[in-house]
C-alpha positions in Angstrom: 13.9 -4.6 36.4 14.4 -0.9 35.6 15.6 0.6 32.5 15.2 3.6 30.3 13.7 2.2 27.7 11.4 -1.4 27.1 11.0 -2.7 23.6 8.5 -5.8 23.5 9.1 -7.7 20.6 12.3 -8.5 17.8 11.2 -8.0 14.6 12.8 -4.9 12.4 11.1 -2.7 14.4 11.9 -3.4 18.1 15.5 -4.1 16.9 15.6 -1.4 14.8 14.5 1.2 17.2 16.8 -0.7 20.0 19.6 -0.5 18.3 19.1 3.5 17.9 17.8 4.0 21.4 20.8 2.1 23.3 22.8 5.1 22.5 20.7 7.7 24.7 20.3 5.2 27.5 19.7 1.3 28.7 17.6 -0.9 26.8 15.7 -3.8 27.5 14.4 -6.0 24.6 12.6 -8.7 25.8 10.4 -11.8 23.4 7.7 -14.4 24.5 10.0 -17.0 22.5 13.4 -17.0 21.2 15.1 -14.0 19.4 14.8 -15.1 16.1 11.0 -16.0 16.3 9.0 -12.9 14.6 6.9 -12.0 11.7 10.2 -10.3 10.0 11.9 -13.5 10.2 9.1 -15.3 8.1 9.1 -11.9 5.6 10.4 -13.3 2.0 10.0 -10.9 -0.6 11.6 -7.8 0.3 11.6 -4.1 0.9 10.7 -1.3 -0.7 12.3 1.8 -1.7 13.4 4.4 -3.9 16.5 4.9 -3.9 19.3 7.4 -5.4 19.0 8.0 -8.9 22.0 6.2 -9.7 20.5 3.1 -8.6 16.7 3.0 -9.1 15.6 1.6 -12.0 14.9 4.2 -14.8 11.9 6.3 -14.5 11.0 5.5 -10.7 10.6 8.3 -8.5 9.5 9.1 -4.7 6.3 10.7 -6.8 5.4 7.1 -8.1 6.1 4.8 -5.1 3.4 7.1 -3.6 0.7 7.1 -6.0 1.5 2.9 -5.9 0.9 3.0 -2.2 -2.0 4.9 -1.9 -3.9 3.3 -4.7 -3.7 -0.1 -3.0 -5.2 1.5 0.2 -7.9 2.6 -1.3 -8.6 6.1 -0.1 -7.6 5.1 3.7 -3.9 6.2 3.4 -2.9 9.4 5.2 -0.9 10.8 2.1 1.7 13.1 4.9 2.7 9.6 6.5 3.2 7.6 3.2 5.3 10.1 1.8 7.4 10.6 4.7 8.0 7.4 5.0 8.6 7.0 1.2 11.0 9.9 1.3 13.4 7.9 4.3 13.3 4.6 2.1 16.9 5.7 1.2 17.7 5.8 4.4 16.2 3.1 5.4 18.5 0.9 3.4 21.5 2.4 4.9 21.1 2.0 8.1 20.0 -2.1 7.5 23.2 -2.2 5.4 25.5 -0.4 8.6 24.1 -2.8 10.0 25.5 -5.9 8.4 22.3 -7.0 6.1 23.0 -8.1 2.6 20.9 -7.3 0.0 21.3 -9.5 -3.8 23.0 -7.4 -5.9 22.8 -7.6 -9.9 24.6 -10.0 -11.9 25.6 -8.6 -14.6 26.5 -4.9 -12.6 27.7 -6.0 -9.3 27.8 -2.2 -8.0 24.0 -2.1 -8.1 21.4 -3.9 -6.2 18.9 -6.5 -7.6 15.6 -5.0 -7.9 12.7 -6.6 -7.9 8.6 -6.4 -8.4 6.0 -7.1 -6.7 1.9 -6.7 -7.0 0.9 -3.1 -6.9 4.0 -1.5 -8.0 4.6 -0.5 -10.9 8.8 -0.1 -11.3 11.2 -2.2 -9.9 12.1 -1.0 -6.4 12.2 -4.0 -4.1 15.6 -4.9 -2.6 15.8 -8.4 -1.2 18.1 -10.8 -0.4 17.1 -14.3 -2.1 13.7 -15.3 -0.8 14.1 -15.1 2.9 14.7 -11.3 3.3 13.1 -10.8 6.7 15.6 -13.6 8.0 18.7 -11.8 7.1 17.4 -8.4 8.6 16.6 -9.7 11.4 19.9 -11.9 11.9 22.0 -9.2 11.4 20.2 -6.7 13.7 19.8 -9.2 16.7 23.5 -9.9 16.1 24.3 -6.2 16.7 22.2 -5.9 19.6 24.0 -8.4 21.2 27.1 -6.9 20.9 25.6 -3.4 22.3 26.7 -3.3 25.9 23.4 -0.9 26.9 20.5 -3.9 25.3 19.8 -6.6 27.3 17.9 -9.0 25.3 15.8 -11.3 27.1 13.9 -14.4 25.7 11.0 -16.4 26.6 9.5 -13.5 28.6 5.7 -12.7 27.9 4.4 -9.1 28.3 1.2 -10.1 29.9 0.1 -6.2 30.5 1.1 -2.4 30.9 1.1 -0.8 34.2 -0.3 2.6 33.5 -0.9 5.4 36.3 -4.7 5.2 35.4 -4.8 1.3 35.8 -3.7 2.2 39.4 -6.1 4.8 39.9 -3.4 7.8 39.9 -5.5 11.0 39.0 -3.5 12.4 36.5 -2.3 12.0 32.9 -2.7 8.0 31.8 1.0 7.5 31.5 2.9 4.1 31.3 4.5 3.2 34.4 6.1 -0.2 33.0 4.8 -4.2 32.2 4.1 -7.1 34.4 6.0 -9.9 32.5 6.2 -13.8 32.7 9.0 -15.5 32.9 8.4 -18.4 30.7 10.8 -21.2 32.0 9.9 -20.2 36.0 6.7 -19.4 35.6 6.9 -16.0 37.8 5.6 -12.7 36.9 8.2 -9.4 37.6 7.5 -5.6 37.3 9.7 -4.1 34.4 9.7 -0.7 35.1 10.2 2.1 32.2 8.8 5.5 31.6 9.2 4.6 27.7 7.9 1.5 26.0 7.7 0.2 22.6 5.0 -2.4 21.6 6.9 -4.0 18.5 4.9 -7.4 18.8 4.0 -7.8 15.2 0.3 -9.2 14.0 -2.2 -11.2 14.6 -2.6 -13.7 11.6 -3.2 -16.7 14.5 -6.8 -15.5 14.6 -7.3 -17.4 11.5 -7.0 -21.2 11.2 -4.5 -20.9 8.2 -1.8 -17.8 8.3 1.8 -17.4 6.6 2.7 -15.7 10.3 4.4 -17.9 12.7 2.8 -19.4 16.2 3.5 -16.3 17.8 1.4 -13.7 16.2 -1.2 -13.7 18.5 -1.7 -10.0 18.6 -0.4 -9.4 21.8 0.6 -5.9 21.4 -3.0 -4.6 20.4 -4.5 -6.6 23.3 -2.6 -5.1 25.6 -2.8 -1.7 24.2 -6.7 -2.5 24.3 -6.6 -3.2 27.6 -4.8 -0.3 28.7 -6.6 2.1 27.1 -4.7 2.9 23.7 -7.3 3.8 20.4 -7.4 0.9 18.1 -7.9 1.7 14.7 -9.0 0.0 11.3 -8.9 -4.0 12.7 -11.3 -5.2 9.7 -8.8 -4.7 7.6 -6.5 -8.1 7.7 -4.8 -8.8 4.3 -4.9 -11.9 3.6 -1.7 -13.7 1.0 -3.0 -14.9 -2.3 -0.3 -17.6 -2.6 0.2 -19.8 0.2 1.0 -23.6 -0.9 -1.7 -25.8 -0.8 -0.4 -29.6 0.3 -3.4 -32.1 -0.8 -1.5 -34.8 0.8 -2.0 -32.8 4.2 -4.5 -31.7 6.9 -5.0 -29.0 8.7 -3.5 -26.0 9.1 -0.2 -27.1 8.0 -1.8 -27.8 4.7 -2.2 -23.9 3.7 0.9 -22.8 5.7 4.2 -22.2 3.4 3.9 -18.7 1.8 4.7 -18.6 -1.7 6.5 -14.8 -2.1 5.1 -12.2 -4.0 8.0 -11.7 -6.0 8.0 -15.3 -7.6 4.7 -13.5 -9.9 7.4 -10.2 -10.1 9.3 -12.3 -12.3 6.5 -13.7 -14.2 5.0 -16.3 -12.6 1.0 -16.2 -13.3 -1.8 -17.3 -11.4 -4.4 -20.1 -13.3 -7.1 -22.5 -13.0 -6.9 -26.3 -13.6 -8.1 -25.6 -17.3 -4.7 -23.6 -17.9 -6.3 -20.0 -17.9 -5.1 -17.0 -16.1 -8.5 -15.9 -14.8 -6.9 -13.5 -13.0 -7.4 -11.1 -16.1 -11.5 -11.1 -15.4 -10.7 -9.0 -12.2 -8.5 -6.9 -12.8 -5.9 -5.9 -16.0 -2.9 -6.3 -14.0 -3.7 -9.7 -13.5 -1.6 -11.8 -11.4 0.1 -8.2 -10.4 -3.2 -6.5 -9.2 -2.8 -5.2 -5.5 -2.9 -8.1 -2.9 -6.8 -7.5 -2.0 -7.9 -7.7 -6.0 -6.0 -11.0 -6.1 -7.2 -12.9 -3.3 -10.8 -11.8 -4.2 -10.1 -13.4 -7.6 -8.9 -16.9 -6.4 -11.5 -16.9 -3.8 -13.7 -16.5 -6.3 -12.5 -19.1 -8.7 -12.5 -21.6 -5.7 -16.1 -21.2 -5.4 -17.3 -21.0 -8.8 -15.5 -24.2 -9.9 -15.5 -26.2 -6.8 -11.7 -26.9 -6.6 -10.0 -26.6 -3.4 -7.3 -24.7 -5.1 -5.4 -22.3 -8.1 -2.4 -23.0 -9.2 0.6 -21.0 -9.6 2.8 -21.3 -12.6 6.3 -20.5 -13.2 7.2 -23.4 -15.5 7.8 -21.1 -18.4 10.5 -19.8 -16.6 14.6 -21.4 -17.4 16.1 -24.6 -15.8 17.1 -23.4 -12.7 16.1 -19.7 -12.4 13.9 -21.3 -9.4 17.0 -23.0 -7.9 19.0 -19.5 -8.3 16.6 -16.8 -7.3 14.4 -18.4 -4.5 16.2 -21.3 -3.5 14.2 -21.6 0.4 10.8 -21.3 -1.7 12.4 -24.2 -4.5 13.9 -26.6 -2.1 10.7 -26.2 0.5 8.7 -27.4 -2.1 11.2 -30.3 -3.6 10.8 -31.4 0.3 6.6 -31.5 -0.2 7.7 -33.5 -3.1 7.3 -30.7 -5.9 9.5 -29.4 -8.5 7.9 -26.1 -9.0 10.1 -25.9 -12.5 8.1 -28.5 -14.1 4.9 -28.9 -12.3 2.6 -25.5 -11.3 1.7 -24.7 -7.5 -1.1 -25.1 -6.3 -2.3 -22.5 -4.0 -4.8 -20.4 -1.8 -4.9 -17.2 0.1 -4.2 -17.5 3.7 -4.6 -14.4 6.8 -1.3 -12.2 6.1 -1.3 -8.7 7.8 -2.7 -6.5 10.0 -3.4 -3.1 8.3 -4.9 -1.4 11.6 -3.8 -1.6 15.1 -2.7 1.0 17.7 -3.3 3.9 16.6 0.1 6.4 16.3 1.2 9.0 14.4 4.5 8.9 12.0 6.7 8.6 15.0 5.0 5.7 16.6 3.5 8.0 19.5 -0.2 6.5 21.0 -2.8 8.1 22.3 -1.0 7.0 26.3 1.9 9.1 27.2 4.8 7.4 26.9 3.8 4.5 24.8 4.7 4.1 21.5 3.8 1.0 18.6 5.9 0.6 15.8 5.8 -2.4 13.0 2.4 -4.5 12.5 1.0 -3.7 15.6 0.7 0.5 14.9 -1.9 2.2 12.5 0.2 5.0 11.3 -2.0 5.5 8.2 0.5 3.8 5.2 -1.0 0.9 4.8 -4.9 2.7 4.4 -7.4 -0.7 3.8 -4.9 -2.5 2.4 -0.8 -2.8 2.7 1.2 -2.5 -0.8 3.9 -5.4 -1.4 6.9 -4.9 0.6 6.2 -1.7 2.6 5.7 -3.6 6.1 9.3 -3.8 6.5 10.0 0.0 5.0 7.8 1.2 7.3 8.9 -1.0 10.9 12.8 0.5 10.3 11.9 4.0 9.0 9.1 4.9 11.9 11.5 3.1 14.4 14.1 5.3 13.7 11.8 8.3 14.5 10.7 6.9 17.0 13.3 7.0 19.2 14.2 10.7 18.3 11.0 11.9 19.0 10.8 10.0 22.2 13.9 11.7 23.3 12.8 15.1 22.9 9.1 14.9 24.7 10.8 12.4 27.5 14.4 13.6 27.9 16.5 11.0 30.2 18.5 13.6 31.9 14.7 15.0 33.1 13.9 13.4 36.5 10.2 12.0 35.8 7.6 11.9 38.4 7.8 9.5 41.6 6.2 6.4 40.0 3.3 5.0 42.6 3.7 2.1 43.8 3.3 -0.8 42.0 1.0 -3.9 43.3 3.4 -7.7 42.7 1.6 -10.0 40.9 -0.9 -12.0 42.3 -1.1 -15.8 41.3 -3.9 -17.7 40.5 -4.5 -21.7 41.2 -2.4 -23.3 38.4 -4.3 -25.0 35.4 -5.7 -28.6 36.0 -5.2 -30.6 32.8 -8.6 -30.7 31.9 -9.0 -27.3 31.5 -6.0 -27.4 29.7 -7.7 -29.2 26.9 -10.6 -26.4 27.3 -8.1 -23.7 26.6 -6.8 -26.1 23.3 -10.7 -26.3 22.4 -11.1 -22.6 22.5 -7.9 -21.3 20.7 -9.6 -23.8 17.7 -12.5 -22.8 17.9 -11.7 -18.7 17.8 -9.6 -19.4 14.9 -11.9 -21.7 12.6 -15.1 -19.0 14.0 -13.0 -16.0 12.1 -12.1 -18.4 9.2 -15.5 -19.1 8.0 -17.2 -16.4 8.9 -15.0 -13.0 9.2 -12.2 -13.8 6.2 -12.0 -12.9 2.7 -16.0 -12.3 1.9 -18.0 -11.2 4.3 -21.8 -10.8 5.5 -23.3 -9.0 8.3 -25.0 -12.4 9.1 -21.8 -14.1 9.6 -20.0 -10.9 11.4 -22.8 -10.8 14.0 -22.9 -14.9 14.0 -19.0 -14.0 15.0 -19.7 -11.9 17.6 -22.5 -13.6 19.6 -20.0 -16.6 19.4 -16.9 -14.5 21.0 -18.7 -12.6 23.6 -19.2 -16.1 25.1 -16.1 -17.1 24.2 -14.6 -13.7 26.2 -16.4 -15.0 29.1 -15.4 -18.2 29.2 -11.6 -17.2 28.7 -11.8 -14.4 31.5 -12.4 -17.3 33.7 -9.6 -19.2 32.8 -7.0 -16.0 33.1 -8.8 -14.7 36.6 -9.0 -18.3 38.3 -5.9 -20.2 37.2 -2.0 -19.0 37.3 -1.3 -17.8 33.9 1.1 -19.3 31.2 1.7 -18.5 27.9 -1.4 -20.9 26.2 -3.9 -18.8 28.4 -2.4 -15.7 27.8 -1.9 -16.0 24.0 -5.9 -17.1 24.3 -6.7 -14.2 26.1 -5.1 -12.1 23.8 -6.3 -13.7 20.6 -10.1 -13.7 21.9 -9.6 -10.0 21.9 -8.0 -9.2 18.9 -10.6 -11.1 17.0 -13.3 -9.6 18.8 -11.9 -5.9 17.8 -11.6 -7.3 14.0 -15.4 -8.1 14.2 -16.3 -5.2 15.6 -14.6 -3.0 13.5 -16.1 -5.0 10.4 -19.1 -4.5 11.5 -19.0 -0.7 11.5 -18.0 -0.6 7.8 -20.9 -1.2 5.5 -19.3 -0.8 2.7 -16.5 -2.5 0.7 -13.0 -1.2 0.6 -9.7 -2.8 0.1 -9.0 -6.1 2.1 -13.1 -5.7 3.6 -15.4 -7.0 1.1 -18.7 -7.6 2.1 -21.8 -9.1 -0.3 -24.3 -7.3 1.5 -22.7 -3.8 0.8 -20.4 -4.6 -2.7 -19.8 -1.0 -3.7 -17.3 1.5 -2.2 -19.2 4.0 0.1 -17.4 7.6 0.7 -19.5 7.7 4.2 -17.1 5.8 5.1 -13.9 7.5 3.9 -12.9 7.7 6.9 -11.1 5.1 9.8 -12.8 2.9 12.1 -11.3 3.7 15.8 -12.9 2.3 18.9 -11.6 2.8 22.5 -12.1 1.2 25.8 -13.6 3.3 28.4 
């Protein structure tokens, strides 16, 4: 399949950029699951932005959504990209609103939108619509796509890897040539050819054993952009969620899996122990508002010192049926666990949340391979510095999206004929999987994700980082042997891909001996301007 442009993945990014790119030429959009299935989908809180002074709240400014971002990333931001991307919050919101998204408005002045606050922020600046944000964006943007006669969406196709002229052996520039991609329900592998492709695929919160992401953040995007060659910047920083509901009544990894929004302690909720105190104020003076990183630290923290296997969060103070009103998925998820959140507190822990590095790009989603770009999650642009403020993930996957496509239309112009592509090798298949090594590939996707639990999550030591990555080179080999000697599907490939990512988490955490942001380590507590700088490694 040929087509001037190849977006892999649906989130607010890929659809964002899709939607902009169809008008220069044909798109295809393709997902390893269903349309709907991304990390935007799952996104509650909101976005951020400043918007014009007739409808921010008093006092904010571009000047002080800035200074909020890049003191939650702790030195790491690039100040050029935040404010740029700042600056097109405005714009941002316009185009998701041409676009069919509804955002709350206020009650009481129906011509203004419903601002709210989140950790980190200090003004009001966070649009949203009820609790399940991410769910209208991306509803209304897939809905749009569809309609576009140049997008062809395409589901349940897995992006297994890029086709670059250096993977062939071509002696010139390393440019993309196109992706070899599964076909989930026949099992066979086709070229998609493009001269321009967009990794959109989100995070890679399924290298821990409890995540708010859905199944299918397996980190695909960086893995493949690993593989091919792509720098990869800034892994050790994974931001983990401070409130993610913690069912007692449960086990597993379902137990620590509902996220509890941010914006639920925006409108006063507050973080205690089972004594009743907020001992949220011995961290930091913001409290249950401090920057995500602060926060987690702190319940962590509290967990350990007292022995409980949870905090609790507490909005009881708050009126009969503000709950109900204002975050009705988060109110009637937890009536279903068999909670009412307005009389009893919630009890929760941190869980893995976001990937702050990836693929390295600059502010137009441009890599270090010509004719790739990474937008969303899966990029390192330099906003998000060693740890992501509330609400700018979805901010920054529409904004750099839209540049995105500009910028790829000026270095790559469709009416220029590109090179004669080299031939390009069909797949070859494997023997397919017996179902004993089937429950080998189940053993090892378990055992990655309870390896980078306990030893690579919120506190760290270099004993348990280089425990970590003794355990996954072995774990690499053993996977290789499953993807080279069997014919692939999605578990193997989604275990391929997660063996990597979380072996480029370790590695980068191992190269930071020092403590910044979302990487806290004990044997290195203190912040360390040696290291004011990002961690990139690249395959060679």
């Amino acid at each position: 399949m040929t087509s001037d442009f190849l977006v892999i993945g649906t989130g607010i990014a890929g659809l964002s950029f899709a939607l902009k790119a169809a008008k220069h030429g044909s798109v295809t959009v393709i997902t390893k699951g269903q349309l709907i299935e991304s990390n935007t989908a799952w996104a509650q809180g909101g976005i951020s932005a400043v918007l014009e002074p007739s409808l921010r709240e008093e006092g904010d400014t571009f000047e002080k959504h800035i200074a909020d971002t890049l003191d939650a990333g702790a030195g790491l931001c690039k100040e050029d990209v935040v404010r740029t991307i700042v600056e097109e919050g405005t714009e941002t919101i316009h185009d998701l609103v041409n676009h069919g998204v509804h955002f709350d408005h206020d009650d009481q002045e129906p011509s203004q939108f419903a601002l709210g606050k989140e950790g980190g922020h200090t003004k009001r600046r966070v649009l949203h619509s009820k609790d399940t944000t991410g769910y209208a964006i991306v509803s209304a943007l897939i809905e749009q796509a569809k309609e576009d006669p140049n997008i062809t969406l395409l589901e349940e196709h897995f992006a297994i890897d890029l086709i670059t002229t250096g993977k062939l052996g071509v002696v010139t520039e390393d440019r993309v040539l196109g992706a070899y991609v599964l076909d989930e329900a026949s099992g066979d592998v086709h070229i998609f050819r493009s001269d321009r492709i967009v990794l959109a695929t989100g995070g890679c919160g399924k290298v821990y054993l409890y995540t708010t992401n859905p199944d299918s953040a397996t980190g695909d995007g960086v893995a493949m952009a690993w593989r091919a060659g792509a720098t990869i910047s800034n892994m050790e920083f994974v931001q983990f969620h401070p409130t993610c509901f913690y069912n007692p009544a449960a086990t597993g990894a379902k137990a620590r899996s509902f996220l509890v929004s941010e914006a639920v302690r925006g409108e006063g909720a507050k973080l205690i122990n089972d004594k009743g105190e907020d001992f949220t104020l011995e961290h930091d003076p913001r409290g249950s508002l401090a920057p995500r990183d602060i926060v987690a630290r702190a319940i962590d923290h509290e967990i350990k010192k007292t022995g409980a296997n949870c905090v609790y969060l507490d909005v009881t103070h708050k009126p009969k049926g503000f709950m109900q009103e204002r975050f009705p998925h988060i109110y009637n998820t937890l009536k279903g666990f068999g909670l009412d959140c307005e009389k009893d507190p919630i009890p929760v822990v941190p869980a893995a949340h976001y990937q702050c590095g990836g693929v390295v790009t600059d502010v137009n989603g441009r890599t270090t391979i010509r004719g790739l770009y990474a937008i969303g999650e899966v990029a390192c642009t330099g906003l998000h510095g060693a740890n992501r403020l509330a609400s700018n993930s979805l901010l920054e996957g529409n904004a750099v999206a839209r540049r995105a496509v500009d910028a790829m239309i000026k270095s790559y112009p469709l009416e220029k004929e590109a090179p004669q592509p080299p031939s390009i090798p069909k797949w070859e298949h494997g023997d397919t999987t017996p179902p004993h090594e089937q429950v080998l590939i189940s053993h090892n996707w378990d055992e990655i994700r309870r390896l980078m639990w306990n030893y690579v999550s919120i506190v760290r030591t270099d004993n348990r980082l280089q425990r970590a990555s003794r355990r996954l080179r072995n774990l690499r080999k053993e996977v290789r042997e499953f993807y080279w000697g069997h014919r692939v599907n999605s578990d193997i490939l989604e275990l391929r891909n997660l063996v990597t990512v979380s072996a480029l988490v370790v590695d980068c955490a191992i190269r930071r001996k020092e403590s910044r942001g979302i990487h806290y380590t004990l044997d290195y507590p203190e912040r360390d301007d040696h290291y004011l700088h990002d961690t990139e490694l690249r395959r060679f």
